[in-house]
Legacy VTK file of the C-alpha trace (Angstrom):
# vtk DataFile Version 3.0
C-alpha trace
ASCII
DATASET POLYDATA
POINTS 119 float
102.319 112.702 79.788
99.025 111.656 80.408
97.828 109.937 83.076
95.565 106.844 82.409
92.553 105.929 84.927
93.055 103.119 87.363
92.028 99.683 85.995
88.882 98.835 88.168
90.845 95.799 89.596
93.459 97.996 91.041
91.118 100.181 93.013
90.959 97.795 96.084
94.729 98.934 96.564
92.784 103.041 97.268
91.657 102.893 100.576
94.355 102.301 103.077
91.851 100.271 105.790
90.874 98.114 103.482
94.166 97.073 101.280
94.803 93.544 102.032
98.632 94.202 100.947
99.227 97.142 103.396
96.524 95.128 106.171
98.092 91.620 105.819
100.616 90.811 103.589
103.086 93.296 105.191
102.901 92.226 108.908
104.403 88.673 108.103
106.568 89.976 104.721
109.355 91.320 106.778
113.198 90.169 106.341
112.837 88.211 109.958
108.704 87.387 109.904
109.405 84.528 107.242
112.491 83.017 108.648
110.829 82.647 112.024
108.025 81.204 110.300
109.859 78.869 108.622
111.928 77.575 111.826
108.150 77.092 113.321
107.130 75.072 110.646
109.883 72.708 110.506
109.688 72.091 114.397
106.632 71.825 116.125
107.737 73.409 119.366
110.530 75.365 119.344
112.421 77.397 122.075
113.511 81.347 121.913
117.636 80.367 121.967
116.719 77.323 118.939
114.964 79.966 116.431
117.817 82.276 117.939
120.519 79.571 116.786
118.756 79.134 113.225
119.006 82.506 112.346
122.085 83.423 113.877
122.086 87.422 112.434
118.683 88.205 114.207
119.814 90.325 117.301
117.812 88.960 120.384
116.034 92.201 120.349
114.545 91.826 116.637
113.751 88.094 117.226
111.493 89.089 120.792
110.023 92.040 118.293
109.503 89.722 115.385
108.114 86.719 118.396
105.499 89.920 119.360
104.064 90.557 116.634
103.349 87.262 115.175
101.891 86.507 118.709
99.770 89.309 118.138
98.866 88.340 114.279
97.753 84.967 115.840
100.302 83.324 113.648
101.940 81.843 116.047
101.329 80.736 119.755
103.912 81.452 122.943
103.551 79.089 125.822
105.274 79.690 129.049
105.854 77.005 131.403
105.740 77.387 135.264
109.583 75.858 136.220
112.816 77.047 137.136
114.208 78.708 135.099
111.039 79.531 132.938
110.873 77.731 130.006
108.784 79.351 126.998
107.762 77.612 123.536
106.239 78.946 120.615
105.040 77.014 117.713
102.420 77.828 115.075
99.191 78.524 115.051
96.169 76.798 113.037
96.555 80.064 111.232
100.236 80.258 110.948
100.132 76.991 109.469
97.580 77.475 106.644
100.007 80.500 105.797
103.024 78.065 105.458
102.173 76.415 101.648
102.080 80.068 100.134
105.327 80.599 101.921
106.647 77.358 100.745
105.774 78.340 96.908
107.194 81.581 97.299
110.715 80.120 99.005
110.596 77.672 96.103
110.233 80.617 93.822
113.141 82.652 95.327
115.495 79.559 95.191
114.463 79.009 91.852
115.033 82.796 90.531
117.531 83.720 93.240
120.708 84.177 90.538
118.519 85.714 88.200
117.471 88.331 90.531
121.251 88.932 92.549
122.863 88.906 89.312
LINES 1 120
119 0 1 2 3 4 5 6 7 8 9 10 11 12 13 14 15 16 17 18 19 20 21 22 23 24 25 26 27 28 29 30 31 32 33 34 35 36 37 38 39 40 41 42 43 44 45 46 47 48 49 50 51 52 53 54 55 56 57 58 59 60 61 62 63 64 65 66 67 68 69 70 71 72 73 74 75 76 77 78 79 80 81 82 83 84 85 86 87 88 89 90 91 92 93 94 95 96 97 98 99 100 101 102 103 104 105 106 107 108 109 110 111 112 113 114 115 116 117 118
């Protein structure tokens, strides 16, 4: 079989450090990044035990993990409050929410195609 040379358009995908796929995409494509995402979106402040209530098969552990990282992305902000008990929000970021249309299209895509692809 012989093996054809890389179009010139695929050769961004070569070097790991600069692959916007491996760099980007991936730290918000997860099974839990895009549901959390989502819960943001349609509240504008929402509380750990809310998102935790929305997605009800996220273990607490994933959902802090998932939280994290999207803190860390700058997708989304955390805000703690000084009271008794603590009380901690998170809701998105300028960033986070200039992600949310593509998000939106691709939902709208996967409700659209979703028997196609499970059957």
């Amino acid at each position: 079989m012989n093996s054809l040379p890389l179009k010139e358009n695929l050769k961004k995908y070569l070097h790991i450090e600069n692959c916007p796929i491996r760099n980007v995409v991936a730290r918000f494509s997860g099974k839990w990044a895009i549901l959390v995402l989502c819960v943001l979106s349609e509240n504008e402040t929402t509380r750990f035990n809310v998102i935790a209530k929305a997605i009800p098969d996220i273990s607490p552990k994933v959902l802090t993990e998932t939280l994290r990282n999207l803190e860390k992305d700058n997708l989304i902000k955390r805000e703690l409050f000084a009271e008794i008990p603590p009380r901690v929000e998170y809701s998105l970021t300028d960033l986070g929410r200039s992600l949310m249309p593509n998000i939106e299209n691709l939902l709208k895509w996967a409700v659209d195609n979703f028997d196609a692809i499970t059957h």
